[in-house]
N, C-alpha and C positions, 0 to 999 in steps of 0.2 A: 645593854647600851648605857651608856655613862652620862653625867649631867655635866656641865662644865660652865660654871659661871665665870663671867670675864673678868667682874673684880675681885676674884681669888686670883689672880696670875697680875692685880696688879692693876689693872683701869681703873680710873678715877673719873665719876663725873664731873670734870673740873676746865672750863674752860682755858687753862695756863698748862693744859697737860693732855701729851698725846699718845692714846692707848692703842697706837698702833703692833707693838711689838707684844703686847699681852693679849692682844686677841689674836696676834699669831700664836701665843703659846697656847691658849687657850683649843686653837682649829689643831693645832700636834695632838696633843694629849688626846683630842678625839677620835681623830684620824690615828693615833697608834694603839688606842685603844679597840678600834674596828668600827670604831665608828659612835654615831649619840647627838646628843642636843648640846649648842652652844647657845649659853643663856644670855641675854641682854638686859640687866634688869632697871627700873625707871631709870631716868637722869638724859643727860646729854652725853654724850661720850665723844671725843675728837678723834678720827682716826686717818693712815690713812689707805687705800688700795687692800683688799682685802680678797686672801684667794681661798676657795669651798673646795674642799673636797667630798669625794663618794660616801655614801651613807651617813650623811653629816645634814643633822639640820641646825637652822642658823632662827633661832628664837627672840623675837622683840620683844616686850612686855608692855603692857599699857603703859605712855610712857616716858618710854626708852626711846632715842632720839641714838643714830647715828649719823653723826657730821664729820663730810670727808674733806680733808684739807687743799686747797687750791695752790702746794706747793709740786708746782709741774715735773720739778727732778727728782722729786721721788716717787715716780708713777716707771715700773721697771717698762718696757718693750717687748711687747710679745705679739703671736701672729696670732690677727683677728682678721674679721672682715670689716670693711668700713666703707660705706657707700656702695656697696654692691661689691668691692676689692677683696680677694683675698691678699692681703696684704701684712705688714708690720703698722702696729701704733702704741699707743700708750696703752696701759692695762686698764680693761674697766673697773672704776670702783668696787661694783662688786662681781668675781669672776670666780666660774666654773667652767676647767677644759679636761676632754676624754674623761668625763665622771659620771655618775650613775647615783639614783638614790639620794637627789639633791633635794632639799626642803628650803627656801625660805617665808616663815609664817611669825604670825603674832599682831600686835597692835597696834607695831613701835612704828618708826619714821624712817627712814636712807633718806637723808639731804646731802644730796649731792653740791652743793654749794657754787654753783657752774659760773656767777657774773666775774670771778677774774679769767675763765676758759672763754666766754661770751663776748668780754672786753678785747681779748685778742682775734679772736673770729671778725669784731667789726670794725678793726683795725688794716686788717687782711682783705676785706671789702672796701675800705678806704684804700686799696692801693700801698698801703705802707709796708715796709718793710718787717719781718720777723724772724730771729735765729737764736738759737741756743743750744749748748752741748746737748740735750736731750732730740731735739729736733735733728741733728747732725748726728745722733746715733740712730733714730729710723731713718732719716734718709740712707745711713749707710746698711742698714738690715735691708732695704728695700733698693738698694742696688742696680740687683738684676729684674725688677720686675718694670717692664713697660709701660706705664699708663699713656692712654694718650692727650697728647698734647693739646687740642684743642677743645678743652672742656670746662665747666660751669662749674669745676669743685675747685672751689676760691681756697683752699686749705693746702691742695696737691704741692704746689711747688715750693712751700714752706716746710712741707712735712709737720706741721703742728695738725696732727690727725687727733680730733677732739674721742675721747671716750666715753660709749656710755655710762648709765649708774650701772646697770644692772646687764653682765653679758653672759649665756651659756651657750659655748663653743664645745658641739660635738658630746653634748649630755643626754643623756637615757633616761626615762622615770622620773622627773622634777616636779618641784611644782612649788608657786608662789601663792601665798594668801594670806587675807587678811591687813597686810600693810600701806602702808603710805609712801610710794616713793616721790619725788620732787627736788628742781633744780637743776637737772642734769647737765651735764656740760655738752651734752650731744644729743642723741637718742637717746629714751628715757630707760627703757627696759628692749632688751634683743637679742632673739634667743634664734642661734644658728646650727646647721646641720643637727636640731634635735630631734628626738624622736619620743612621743608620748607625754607630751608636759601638758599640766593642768596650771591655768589661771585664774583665781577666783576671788569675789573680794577687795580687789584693789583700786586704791585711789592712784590714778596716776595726776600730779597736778606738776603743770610746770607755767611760770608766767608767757602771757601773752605773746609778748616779744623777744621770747629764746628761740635761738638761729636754731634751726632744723632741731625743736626740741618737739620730736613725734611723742607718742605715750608706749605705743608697745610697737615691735618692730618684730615681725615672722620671717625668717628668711632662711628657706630649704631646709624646710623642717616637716615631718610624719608624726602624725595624731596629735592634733594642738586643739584644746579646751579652753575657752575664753566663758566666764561665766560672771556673773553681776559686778562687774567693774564700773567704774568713773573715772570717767575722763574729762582733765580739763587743761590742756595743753598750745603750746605755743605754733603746732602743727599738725601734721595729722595725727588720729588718734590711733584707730589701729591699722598696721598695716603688713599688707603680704607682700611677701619679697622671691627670687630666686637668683640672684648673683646678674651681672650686668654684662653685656655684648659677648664678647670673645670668650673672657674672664669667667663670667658666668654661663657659658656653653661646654665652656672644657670643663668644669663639673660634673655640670648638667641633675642636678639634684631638683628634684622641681619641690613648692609647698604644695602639699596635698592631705587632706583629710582634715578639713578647720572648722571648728563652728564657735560661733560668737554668739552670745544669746544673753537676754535679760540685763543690758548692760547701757550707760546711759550717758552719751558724750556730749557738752557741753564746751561750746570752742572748739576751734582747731580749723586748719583746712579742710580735713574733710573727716568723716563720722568710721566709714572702714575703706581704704584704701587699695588699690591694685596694682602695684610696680609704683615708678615705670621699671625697676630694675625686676621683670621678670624672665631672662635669660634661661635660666634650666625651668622655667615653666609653672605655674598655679591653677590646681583641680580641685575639683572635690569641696568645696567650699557653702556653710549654710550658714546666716546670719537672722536672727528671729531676735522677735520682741523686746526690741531697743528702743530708744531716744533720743534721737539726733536733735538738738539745740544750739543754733547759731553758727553750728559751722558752716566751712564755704560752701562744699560740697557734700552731699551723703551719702551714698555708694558712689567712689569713683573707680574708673578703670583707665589706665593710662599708660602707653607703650609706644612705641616707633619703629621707625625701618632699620634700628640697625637692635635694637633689642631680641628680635627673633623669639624663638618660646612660645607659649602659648597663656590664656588665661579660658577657662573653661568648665563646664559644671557648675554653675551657679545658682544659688536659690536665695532668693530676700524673700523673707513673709513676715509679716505682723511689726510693723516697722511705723511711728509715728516721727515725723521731722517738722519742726518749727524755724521762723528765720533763718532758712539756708539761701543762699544764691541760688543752687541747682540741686535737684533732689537727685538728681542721675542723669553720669557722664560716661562716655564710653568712649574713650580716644584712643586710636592706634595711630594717630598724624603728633602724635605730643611733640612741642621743637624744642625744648628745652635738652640737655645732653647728648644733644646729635653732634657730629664733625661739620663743624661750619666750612672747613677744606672741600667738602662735598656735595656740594648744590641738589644733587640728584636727589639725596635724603631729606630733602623740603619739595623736590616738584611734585608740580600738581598733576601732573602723568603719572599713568601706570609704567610701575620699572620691573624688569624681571623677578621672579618670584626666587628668592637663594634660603639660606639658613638664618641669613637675618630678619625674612619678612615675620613677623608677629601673626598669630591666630587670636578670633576674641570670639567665643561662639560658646553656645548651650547656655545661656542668659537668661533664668527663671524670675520674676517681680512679681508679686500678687498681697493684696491687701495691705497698702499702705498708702496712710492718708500723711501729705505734707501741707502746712497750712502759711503763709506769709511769705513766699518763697519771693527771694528778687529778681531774679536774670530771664531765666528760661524754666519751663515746667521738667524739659528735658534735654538732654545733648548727647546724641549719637554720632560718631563719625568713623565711619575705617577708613581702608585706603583701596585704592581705585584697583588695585593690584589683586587684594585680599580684602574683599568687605565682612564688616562682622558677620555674622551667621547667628539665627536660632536664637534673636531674643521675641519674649515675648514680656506683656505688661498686664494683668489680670486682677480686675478690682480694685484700682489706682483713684483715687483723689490727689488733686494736685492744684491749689488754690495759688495763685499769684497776690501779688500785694497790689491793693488798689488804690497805693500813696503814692500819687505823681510827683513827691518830692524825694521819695526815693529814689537812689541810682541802680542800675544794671550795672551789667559787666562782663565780663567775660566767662561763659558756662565752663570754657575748661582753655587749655592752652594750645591748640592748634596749631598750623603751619602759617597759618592766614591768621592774621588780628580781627577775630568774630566778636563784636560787641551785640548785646542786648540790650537794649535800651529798658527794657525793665517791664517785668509782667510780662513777657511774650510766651507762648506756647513752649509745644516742643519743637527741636530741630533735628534731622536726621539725613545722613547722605550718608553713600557707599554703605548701602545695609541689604543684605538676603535673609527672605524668611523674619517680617516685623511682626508678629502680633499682638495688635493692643485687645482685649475684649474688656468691654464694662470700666473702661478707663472716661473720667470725667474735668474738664479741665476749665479752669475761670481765669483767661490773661485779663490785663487791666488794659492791652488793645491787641488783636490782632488774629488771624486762626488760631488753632490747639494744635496743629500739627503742620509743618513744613516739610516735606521729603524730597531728595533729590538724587538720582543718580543710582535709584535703588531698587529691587525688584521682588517680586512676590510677597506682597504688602496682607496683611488682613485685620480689616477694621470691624469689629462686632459693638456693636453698642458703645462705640466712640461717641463723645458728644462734648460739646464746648456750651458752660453755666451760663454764660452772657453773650448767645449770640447776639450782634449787630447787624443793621441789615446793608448790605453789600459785604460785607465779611465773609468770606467762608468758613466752615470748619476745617475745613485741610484745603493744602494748595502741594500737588504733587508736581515735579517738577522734572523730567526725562525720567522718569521714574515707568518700569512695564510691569503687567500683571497686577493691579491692586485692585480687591478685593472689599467695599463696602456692604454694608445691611446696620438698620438699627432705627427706633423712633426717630431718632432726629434726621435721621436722611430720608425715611420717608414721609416725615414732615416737610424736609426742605426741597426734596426732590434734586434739580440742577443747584442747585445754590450749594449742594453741601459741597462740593468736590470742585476746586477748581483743577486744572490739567492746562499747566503749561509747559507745550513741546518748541523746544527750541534749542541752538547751536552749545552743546559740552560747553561750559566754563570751568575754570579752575576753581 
């Protein structure tokens, strides 16, 4: 296997000079060779779109800076997925399709250079107007495909479909590590239909305020390794996918087989994410000995009535989270993405059970202490239809903030506008099969546990740090079968448990 340096073919670290077409020479030469390392070595280098082939790794140096350029018509059109679509968009910066024996490693940087891609996104959210011969060539690649019309991706009918830094579409055997990616004009790094890639090592950093700039994005992918990463991104950080409604049911690929571990996210919406685009499905899934820091949420799970799929097989262990709104969400009501043409898919009734109703079940949590949390300790919700199934929560700390000058908010995005005024427990409806054992909980007022609408409950050694006196520690609410024992209930006897039975509300 051959060595191939970029500035033999011609790159210059020179910011007046763009080394786009010598690090294409540079990926020939290796790729006709059968394959090898294409070397980066220090400097900055201007490039721009840049495509991997099979047995080709792609080398940074201590260093080594690739910076990609934000000139939008020379980003060719090819079919990716984009937002749960299999669709046509712009190439991503850096791309691997139908290839095998992918590397990118070393010490260097991918700047993705995303604020004039970002500048047009929040122009597009302003309502303004956008077109361009590139725009008017995906629109006309994407044609014949139907998206539909009533939906919350503000980019659709412009066709300025942003691209990730970093995308492999349909790769075998990959793996990323070592580097720094940052800036993306989209999703940061998004690896689809792969199979067997390793993650390790990497900084994923993008600013605060980049529009939907996640850190890694999984989507209907087999045997995925996520290992001592950083994350400090504008969204969420990592997140599992499976293709969205229809689109992603005629797949039907689900992500299965992931684990995230020793990794430590900083910022973002949430710390490891669940859909909502989980269409062909998410199993098999273990996330251990992280650090959640300041995101919104830390495990979330979020799907709807017309996503279908399932998310399932779940294990969080040895998990520490600080300043998060909610430590854990579980929503299958999520309203965002739904057809507002169809009222049905926000009621608060049970609607017949089809191929879009969503599964959210076999929910393992144990041993994880969260400390300063703002909203809610907890937020579970299915739907009256299909309630979650088969979570349980085992040797949980879960500490509220007790700055009444901090705000709540919302634990997750519902059908209903659910505020939390801040420090409150946990909240749960449309839930079978709950158990918390040896879970410990301090709001800054109120129970540790609200449950409603939910059945076969079991509470072992639940207990709330600062009981009050008229306070209970749970307030169950049409809720059958629940299941108490533990010091503090036979300390409190009647006081622990209230049971309010009264008329089904929405």
């Amino acid at each position: 296997m051959g060595f191939y340096d970029i500035t033999e073919f011609g790159a210059l670290p020179d910011d007046s000079d763009v080394s786009t077409n010598a690090i294409h020479q540079a990926i020939q030469a290796c790729t006709k060779a059968g394959g090898g390392t294409v070397y980066v070595p220090a400097g900055k280098f201007i490039t721009g779109p840049i495509q991997l082939a099979s047995n080709l790794t792609l080398y940074l140096d201590a260093g080594a800076v690739l910076s990609f350029i934000d000139d939008f018509d020379q980003f060719p059109v090819v079919k990716t997925r984009w937002s749960g679509y299999v669709c046509h968009g712009f190439m991503p910066l850096v791309f691997a399709q139908n290839a095998e024996n992918v590397t990118i490693k070393g010490e260097g940087v991918l700047d993705g250079n995303g604020q004039a891609w970002w500048e047009i996104n929040g122009k597009l959210r302003k309502g303004e107007h956008y077109e361009s011969l590139k725009t008017k060539e995906i629109a006309k690649a994407n044609a014949l495909f139907t998206e539909p019309a009533d939906t919350n991706l503000v980019e659709w009918p412009s066709q300025f479909l942003r691209p990730p830094l970093i995308q492999f579409y349909q790769v075998k055997n990959a793996s990323i590590s070592g580097i720094t990616v940052t800036n993306s004009p989209f999703w940061n790094t998004h690896l689809v239909f792969c199979q067997n890639i390793s993650v390790h090592n990497v900084h994923f950093l993008n600013p605060s305020d980049t529009p939907n700039g996640d850190g890694l994005d999984i989507e209907s992918c087999l045997n995925v390794r996520v290992s001592d990463c950083h994350f400090d991104v504008g969204d969420d950080c990592v997140v599992l996918k499976s293709g969205i409604n229809e689109d992603g049911r005629q797949y039907n690929v689900p992500t299965k087989n992931v684990t995230v571990t020793n990794c430590t996210m900083h910022h973002g919406h949430g710390g490891v994410v669940f859909g909502s685009e989980n269409s062909g499905g998410i199993e098999n899934v273990t996330i251990s000995n992280c650090v959640f820091n300041g995101t919104d949420r830390g495990i979330r799970m979020k799907t709807n009535r017309e996503r279908g799929g399932f998310i399932r097989n779940v294990l969080v262990n040895n998990v520490l989270m600080e300043d998060v709104l909610c430590p854990f969400t579980i929503n299958s009501f999520y309203r965002h993405g739904v057809n507002r043409s169809n009222p049905e898919l926000l009621d608060a009734k049970a609607i017949p059970i089809s191929e879009k109703t969503p599964i959210v079940e076999q929910v393992r949590i144990s041993h994880v202490t969260a400390k300063n949390c703002r909203a809610a300790a907890g937020f579970l919700y299915g739907l009256p239809e299909m309630p979650v199934k088969e979570v349980s929560l085992e040797h949980v700390t879960i500490e509220m903030t007790q700055d009444y000058h901090v705000p709540g908010g919302e634990p997750d995005m519902v059908r209903e506008v659910i505020e939390m005024a801040g420090g409150e427990g946990m909240f749960a409806k449309y839930i079978n099969d709950l158990q918390l054992h040896h879970v410990r909980i301090l709001t800054r007022k109120g129970p540790g546990l609200v449950i409603e609408e939910s059945n076969d409950i079991m509470l072992e050694q639940f207990a709330l740090k600062n009981k009050e006196m008229g306070t209970p520690v749970v307030v169950s609410k049409n809720t059958e079968s629940i299941h108490v024992n533990g010091i503090q209930r036979d300390q409190l006897g009647d006081d622990y448990l209230k049971r309010v039975e009264s008329e089904v509300t929405p």
